[in-house]
C-alpha positions in Angstrom: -50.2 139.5 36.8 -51.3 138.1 40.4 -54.8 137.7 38.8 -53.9 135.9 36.0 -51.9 133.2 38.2 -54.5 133.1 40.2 -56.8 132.3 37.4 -54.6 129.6 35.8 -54.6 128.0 39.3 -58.0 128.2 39.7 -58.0 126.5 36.1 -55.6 123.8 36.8 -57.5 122.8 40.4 -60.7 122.5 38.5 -59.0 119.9 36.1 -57.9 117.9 38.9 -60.8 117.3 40.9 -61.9 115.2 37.4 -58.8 112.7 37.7 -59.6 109.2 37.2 -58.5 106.2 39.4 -59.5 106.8 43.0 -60.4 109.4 45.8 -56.7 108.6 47.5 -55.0 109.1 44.3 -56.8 111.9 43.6 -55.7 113.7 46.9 -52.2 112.9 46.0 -52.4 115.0 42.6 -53.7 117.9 44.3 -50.7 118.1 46.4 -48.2 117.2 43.9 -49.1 117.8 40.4 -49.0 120.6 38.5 -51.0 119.2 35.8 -54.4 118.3 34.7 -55.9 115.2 34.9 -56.2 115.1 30.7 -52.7 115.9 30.8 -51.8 112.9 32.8 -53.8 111.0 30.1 -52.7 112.1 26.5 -50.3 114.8 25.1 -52.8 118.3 25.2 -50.6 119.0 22.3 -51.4 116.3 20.3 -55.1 117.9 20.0 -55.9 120.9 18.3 -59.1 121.4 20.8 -60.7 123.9 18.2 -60.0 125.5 14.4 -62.3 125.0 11.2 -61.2 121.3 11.1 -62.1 120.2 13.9 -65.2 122.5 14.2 -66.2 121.0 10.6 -65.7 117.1 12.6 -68.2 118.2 15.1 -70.5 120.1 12.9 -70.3 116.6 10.2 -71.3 114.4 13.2 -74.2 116.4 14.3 -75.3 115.9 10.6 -74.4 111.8 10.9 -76.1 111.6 14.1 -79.2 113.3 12.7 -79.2 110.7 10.0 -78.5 107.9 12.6 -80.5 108.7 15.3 -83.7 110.4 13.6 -85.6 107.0 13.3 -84.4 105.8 16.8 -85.9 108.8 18.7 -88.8 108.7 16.5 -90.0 104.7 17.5 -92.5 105.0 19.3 -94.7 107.1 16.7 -93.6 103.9 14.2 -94.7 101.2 16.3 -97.6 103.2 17.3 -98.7 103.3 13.2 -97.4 100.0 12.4 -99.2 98.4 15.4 -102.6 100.2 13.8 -102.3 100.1 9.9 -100.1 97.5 9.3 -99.4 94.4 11.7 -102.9 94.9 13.2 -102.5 91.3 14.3 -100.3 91.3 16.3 -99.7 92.6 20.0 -97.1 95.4 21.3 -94.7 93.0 23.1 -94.0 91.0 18.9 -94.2 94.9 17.2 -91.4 96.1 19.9 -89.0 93.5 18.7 -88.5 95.4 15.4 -86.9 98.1 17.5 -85.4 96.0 20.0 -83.3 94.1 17.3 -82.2 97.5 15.7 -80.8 98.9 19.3 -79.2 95.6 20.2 -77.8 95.4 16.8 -76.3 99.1 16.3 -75.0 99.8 20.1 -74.0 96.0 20.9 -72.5 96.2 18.0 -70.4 99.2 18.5 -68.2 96.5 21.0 -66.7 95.3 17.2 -66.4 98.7 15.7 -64.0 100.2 18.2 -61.0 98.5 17.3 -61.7 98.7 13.3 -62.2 102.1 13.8 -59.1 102.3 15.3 -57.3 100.6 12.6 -59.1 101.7 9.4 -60.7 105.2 10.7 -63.9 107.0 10.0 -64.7 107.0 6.0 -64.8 103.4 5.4 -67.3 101.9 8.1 -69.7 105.0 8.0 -69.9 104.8 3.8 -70.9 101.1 4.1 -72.9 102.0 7.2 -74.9 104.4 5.1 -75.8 101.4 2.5 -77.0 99.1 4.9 -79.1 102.1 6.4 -80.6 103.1 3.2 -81.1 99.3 2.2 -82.6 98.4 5.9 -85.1 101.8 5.2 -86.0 101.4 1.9 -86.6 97.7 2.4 -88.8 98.6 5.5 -90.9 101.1 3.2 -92.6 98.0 1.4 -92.7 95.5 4.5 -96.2 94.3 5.5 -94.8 91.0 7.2 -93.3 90.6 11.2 -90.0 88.8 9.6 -90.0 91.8 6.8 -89.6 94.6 9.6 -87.3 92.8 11.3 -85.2 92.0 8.3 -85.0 95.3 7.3 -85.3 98.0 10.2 -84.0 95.8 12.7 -81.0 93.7 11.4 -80.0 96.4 8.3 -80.5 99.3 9.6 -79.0 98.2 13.2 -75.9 97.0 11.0 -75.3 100.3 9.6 -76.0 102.4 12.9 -73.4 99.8 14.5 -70.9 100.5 11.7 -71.6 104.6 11.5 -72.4 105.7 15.3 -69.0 104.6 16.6 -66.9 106.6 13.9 -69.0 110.1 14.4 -68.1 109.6 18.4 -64.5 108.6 17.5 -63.5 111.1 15.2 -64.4 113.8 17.6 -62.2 112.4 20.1 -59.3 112.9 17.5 -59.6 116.3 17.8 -60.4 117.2 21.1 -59.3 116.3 24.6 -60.0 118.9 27.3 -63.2 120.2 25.5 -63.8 116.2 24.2 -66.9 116.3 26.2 -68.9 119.7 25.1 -67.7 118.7 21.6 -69.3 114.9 21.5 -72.4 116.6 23.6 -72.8 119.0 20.5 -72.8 116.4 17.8 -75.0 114.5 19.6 -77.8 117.2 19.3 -78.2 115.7 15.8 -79.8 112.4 17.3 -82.7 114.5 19.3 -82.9 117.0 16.0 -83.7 114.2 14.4 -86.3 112.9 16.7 -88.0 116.3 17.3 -88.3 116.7 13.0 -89.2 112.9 12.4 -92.6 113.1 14.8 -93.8 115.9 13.1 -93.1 114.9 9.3 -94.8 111.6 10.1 -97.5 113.3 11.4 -97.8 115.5 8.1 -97.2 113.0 5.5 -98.3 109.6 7.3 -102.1 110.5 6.6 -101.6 111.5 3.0 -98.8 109.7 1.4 -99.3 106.2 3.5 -96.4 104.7 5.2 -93.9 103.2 2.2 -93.5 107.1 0.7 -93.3 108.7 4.5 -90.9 106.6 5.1 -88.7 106.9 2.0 -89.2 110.5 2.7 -87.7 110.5 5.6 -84.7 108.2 4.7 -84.0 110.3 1.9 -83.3 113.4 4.5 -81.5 110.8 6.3 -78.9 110.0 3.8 -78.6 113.6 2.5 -77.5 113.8 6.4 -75.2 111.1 6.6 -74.0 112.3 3.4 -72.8 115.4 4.8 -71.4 113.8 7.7 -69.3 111.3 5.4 -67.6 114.5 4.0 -67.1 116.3 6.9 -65.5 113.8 9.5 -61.9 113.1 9.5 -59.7 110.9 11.6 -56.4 111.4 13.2 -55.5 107.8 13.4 -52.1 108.2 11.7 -51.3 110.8 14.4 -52.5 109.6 17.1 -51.8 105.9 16.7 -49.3 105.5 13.9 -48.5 102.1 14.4 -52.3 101.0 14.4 -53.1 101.7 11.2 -51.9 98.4 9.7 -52.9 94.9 10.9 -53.5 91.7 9.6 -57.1 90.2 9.8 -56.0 87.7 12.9 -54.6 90.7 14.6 -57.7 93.0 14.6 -59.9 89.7 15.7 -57.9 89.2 18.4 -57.8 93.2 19.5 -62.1 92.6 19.0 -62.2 89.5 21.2 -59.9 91.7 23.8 -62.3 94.7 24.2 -64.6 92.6 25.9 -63.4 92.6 30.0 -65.8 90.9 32.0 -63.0 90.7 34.6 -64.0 94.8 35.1 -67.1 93.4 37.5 -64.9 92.5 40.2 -64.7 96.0 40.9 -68.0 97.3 43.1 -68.1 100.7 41.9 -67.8 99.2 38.1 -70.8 97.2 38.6 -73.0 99.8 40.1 -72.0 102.2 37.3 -73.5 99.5 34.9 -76.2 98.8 36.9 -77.0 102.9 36.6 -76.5 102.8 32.9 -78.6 99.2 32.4 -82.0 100.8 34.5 -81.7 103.7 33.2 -81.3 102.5 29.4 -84.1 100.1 30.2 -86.5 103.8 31.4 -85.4 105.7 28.6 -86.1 102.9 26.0 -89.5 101.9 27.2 -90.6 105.2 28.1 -89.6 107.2 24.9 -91.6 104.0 22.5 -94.6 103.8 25.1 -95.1 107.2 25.9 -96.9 108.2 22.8 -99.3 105.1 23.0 -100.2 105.5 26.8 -101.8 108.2 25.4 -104.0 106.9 22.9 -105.1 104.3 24.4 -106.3 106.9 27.4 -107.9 108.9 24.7 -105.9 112.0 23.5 -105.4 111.5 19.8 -102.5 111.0 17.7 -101.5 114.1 17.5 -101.2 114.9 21.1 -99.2 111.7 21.1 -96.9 113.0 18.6 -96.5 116.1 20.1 -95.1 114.8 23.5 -92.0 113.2 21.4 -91.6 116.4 20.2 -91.5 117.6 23.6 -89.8 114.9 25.0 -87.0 115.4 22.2 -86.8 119.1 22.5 -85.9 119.4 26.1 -82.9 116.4 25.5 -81.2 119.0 23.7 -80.2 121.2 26.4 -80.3 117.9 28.4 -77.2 116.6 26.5 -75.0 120.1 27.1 -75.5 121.4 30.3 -75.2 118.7 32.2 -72.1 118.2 30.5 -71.0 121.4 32.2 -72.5 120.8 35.1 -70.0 117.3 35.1 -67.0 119.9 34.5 -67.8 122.7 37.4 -69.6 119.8 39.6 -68.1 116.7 39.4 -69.4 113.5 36.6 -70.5 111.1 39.9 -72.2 114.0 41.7 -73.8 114.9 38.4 -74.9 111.4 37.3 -76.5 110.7 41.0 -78.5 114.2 40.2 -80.1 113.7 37.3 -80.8 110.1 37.3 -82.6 110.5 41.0 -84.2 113.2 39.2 -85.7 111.2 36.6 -86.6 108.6 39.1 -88.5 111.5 41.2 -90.3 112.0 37.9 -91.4 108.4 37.5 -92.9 108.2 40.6 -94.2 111.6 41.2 -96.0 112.8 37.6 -96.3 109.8 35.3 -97.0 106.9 37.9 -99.7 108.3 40.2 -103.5 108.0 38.3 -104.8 111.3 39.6 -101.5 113.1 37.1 -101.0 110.5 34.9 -104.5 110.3 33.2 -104.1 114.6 32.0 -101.9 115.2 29.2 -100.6 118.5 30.6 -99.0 116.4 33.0 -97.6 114.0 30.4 -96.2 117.2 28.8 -94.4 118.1 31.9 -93.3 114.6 32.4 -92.1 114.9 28.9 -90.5 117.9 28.8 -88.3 117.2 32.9 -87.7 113.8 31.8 -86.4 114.6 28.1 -84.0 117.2 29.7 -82.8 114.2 32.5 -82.2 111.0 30.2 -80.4 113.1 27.4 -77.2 112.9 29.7 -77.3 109.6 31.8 -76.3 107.7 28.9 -72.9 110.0 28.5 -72.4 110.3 32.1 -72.0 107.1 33.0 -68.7 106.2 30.4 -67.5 109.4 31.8 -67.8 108.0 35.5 -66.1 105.0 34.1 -63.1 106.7 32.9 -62.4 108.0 36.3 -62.0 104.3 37.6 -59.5 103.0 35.2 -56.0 103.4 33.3 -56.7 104.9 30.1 -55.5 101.7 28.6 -58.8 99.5 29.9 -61.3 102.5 29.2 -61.9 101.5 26.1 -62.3 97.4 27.3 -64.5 98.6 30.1 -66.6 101.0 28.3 -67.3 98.5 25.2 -68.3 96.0 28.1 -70.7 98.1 29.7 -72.2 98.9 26.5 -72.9 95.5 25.2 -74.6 94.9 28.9 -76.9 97.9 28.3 -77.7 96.6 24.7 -79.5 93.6 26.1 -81.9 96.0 27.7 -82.2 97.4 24.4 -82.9 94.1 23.1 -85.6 92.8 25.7 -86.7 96.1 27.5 -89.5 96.9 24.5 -91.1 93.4 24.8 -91.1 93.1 28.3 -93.2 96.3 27.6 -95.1 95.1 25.4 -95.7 91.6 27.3 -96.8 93.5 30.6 -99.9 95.7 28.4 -100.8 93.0 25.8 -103.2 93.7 23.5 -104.7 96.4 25.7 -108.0 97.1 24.6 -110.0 99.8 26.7 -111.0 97.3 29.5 -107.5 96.9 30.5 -105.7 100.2 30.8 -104.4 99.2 34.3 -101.8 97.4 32.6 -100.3 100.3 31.3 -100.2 101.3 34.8 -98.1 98.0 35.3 -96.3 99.2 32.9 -95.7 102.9 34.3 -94.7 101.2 37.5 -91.7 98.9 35.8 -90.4 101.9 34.2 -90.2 103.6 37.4 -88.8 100.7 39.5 -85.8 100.6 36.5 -85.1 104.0 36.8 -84.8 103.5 40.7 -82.6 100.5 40.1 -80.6 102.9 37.7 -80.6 105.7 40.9 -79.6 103.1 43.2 -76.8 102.0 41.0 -75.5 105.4 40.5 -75.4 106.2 44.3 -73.9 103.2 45.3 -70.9 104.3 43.0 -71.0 107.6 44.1 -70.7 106.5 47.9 -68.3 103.2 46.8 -65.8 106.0 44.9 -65.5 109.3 47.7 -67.7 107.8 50.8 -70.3 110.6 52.1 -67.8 112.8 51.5 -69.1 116.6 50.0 -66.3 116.9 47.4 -66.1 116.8 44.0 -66.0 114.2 42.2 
C-alpha cells in the first residue's frame, strides 16, 4: 500500500513539472495542488485516453497523414526529376516554388481550418480535402508548364493538405489528453511512412512508366490512404464543445479573423519560441528538397540520392516518438534546446565541412542524426507554447506561430534555389553557400530555443 502511494505521487509530481504559465506559478502547484497540470486544463474524464475508438482515430490518422504527407517528404526526389526531364529550362530557385506554394498553402492555411474544424468536425473538410488532393495530383501527372505545376501541386494539392492535416491532428485531441502527445506522435508516423515508400517507388517506376503514370500511381495509394483515414476518424465536438457546433457564417469569420494574435509577440519567450520553430522550419525544408541533389551534382547517382530520403525518412520515425517521451520524463524546453542544438551540431560538423561533406557515407550519417533530430522540433515547439499561455489563447498563439513558419515554407526553397543557380559542375561552391545558410538557420533556430529556455526558468537545472 505505501508503494502504491508512493507511485501515484511520484505520478502526480511528474505531471506537474509540465504545467503551463510560468516557473513561479509552477512552484506554487507543487506546493499546493494535488492535481496534474492536464487536470488544471480540461476534465480527464471527459477523454477516454484509450479503447478501440479512439485507437481506431489514431490508427485512421496515421493512414491520412500517409496520404498527406507522402508527396511532401518525397520533394526533393520530384524537383530533382522535374528540374532534369521536364522544366529543363528553368533553374532550382523557379522549380522550388512548386513546393513552396504547396507548404505555404496547406500549413498557413491550417490558421482557417481550426475554427471550422471546431464548428463542423473532421468528415467534412478532410472529404473535400481529398478531392482537391486528387484533382491537384492528377492535374500535376500531365503538367509540362511552370504555371501548370503550380496550379496543380502547389495551389490544389496545398488546398486539400490545408483542409485535411488540421482535422487528423484535431480529432486525436478529442480523444486524448494526458497521452494527447504519444498519440498525435503515432499518427504522425504516417507522414515519414510515406516519405520513406514514395523515394523508392519513384525510383522503380520513374524510369519505366515516365512521370504522368508514377505519379498517378502514387496518388492512387494516396487516396486509398486518405480513404481509410476518412472512415476511421471521428470527432468529439458535440461533447467537448456542445455549443460550438452551430454558427452562422459571420460568426465563424469572425472566430477565423480572432485566431490570429500578433499581440502574443510582446511576450520574449513567445518570440524566441517562433524564432526556434521559423530556423528550424527553414533547415528542415531546404535540407530535406536539397539533400538529394547535393548529391548529384557531386557525382553519386540517383539512386544514392534517393536512398538518403529514405534514410533521412526512416530515422524521423523514431525521431517523432521518443523525444516525445523524452518531453514527458525531461521537460518540453529542455527537450527542444537538445535536439535542435543537436541538429545545429550536425550542420556544422558533418554536412558543412568539404573534407565530410564531399563522401556520401557521411551524407548518410548526416541523414540518418539529422532525420531522427528534425522529426520532433516541429511538435516541440507548440508544446513549449502551451506552457506559456491560458488554454484559451493556445489555440490563437499556436495558429499565429504557424502561419509565421509558413512563410519560410513559402520562400525558404527559392532562396535555395537562388543561392546555387543553375549549378553546373564549375560551380559546386555554391552549394557550399548553400550548406552554410542551412546551417546558420538551424543556429538561429538553436539560439531561439535557448533564449526561451533561459527567458522561462533562468539557468536553473529543473525541469521544464
Amino acid at each position: 500500500m505505501v508503494a502504491e502511494d508512493e507511485r501515484v505521487a511520484e505520478e502526480e509530481h511528474s505531471l506537474e513539472v509540465l504545467s503551463p504559465c510560468t516557473v513561479l506559478e509552477f512552484q506554487e502547484q507543487t506546493k499546493v495542488s494535488q492535481k496534474g497540470p492536464f487536470d488544471l486544463l480540461d476534465d480527464p474524464d471527459m477523454f477516454p485516453e484509450g479503447g478501440w475508438a479512439a485507437y481506431l482515430v489514431v490508427l485512421g490518422s496515421f493512414f491520412g497523414f500517409y496520404g498527406l504527407l507522402a508527396f511532401t517528404n518525397a520533394s526533393g526526389v520530384l524537383q530533382n526529376y522535374i528540374k532534369d526531364h521536364i522544366l529543363t529550362g528553368y533553374d532550382s530557385s523557379t522549380i522550388g516554388w512548386i513546393f513552396s506554394i504547396n507548404s505555404f498553402v496547406g500549413f498557413g492555411g491550417t490558421l482557417v481550418l481550426g475554427p471550422i474544424f471546431d464548428r463542423i468536425g473532421a468528415k467534412i473538410p478532410i472529404a473535400v480535402g481529398i478531392v482537391f488532393t486528387m484533382v491537384g495530383l492528377m492535374c500535376m501527372s500531365v503538367s509540362t508548364t511552370i504555371y501548370q505545376f503550380i496550379l496543380s501541386y502547389g495551389i490544389a494539392s496545398g488546398i486539400g493538405l490545408a483542409l485535411t492535416f488540421g482535422p487528423f491532428v484535431g480529432s486525436i485531441s478529442h480523444w486524448f489528453l494526458r497521452k494527447r502527445g504519444q498519440a498525435i506522435g503515432i499518427g504522425y508516423i504516417g507522414g515519414a511512412v510515406g516519405g520513406l515508400t514514395l523515394p523508392v517507388l519513384f525510383r522503380l517506376l520513374l524510369p519505366k512508366l515516365g512521370f504522368g503514370w508514377s505519379i498517378r500511381i502514387a496518388a492512387f495509394i494516396c487516396l486509398f490512404a486518405l480513404v481509410v483515414g476518412f472512415l476511421l476518424v471521428r470527432d468529439r465536438r458535440h461533447i467537448l464543445h456542445p455549443g460550438q457546433t452551430h454558427s452562422s457564417i459571420g460568426d465563424l469569420t469572425m472566430q477565423i479573423i480572432r485566431s490570429i494574435d500578433f499581440t502574443a509577440f510582446r511576450q520574449k519567450i513567445y518570440t524566441c519560441l517562433v524564432l526556434a520553430l521559423l530556423g528550424n522550419g527553414f533547415a528542415f525544408l531546404v535540407t530535406q528538397t536539397y539533400l538529394p541533389l547535393y548529391a548529384v551534382f557531386h557525382g553519386y547517382n540517383e539512386s544514392q540520392a534517393y536512398l538518403l530520403l529514405v534514410v533521412f525518412n526512416s530515422l524521423s520515425i523514431p525521431g517523432r516518438v521518443l523525444p516525445g517521451w523524452m518531453a514527458d520524463r525531461y521537460g518540453r524546453f529542455n527537450t527542444l534546446c537538445l535536439i535542435s542544438s543537436l541538429s545545429t551540431i550536425m550542420h556544422f560538423v558533418i554536412w558543412l565541412p568539404p573534407p565530410f561533406s564531399k563522401h556520401i557515407a557521411a551524407l548518410y550519417v548526416f541523414a540518418a542524426i539529422y532525420g531522427f533530430t528534425s522529426g520532433s522540433i516541429l511538435s516541440l515547439g507548440p508544446a513549449c507554447i502551451g506552457q506559456t499561455c491560458e488554454t484559451k489563447d493556445f489555440g490563437k498563439r499556436s495558429g499565429t506561430a504557424f502561419a509565421i513558419l509558413s512563410l519560410g515554407d513559402l520562400f525558404g526553397v527559392p532562396i535555395g534555389g537562388a543561392i546555387v543557380g543553375k549549378s553546373p559542375p564549375p560551380w559546386l561552391r555554391n552549394y557550399e553557400y548553400l550548406v552554410l545558410f542551412v546551417a546558420l538557420c538551424s543556429f538561429m533556430g538553436t539560439l531561439g530555443a535557448l533564449t526561451a529556455r533561459y527567458l522561462y526558468a533562468g539557468i536553473k537545472k529543473i525541469v521544464v
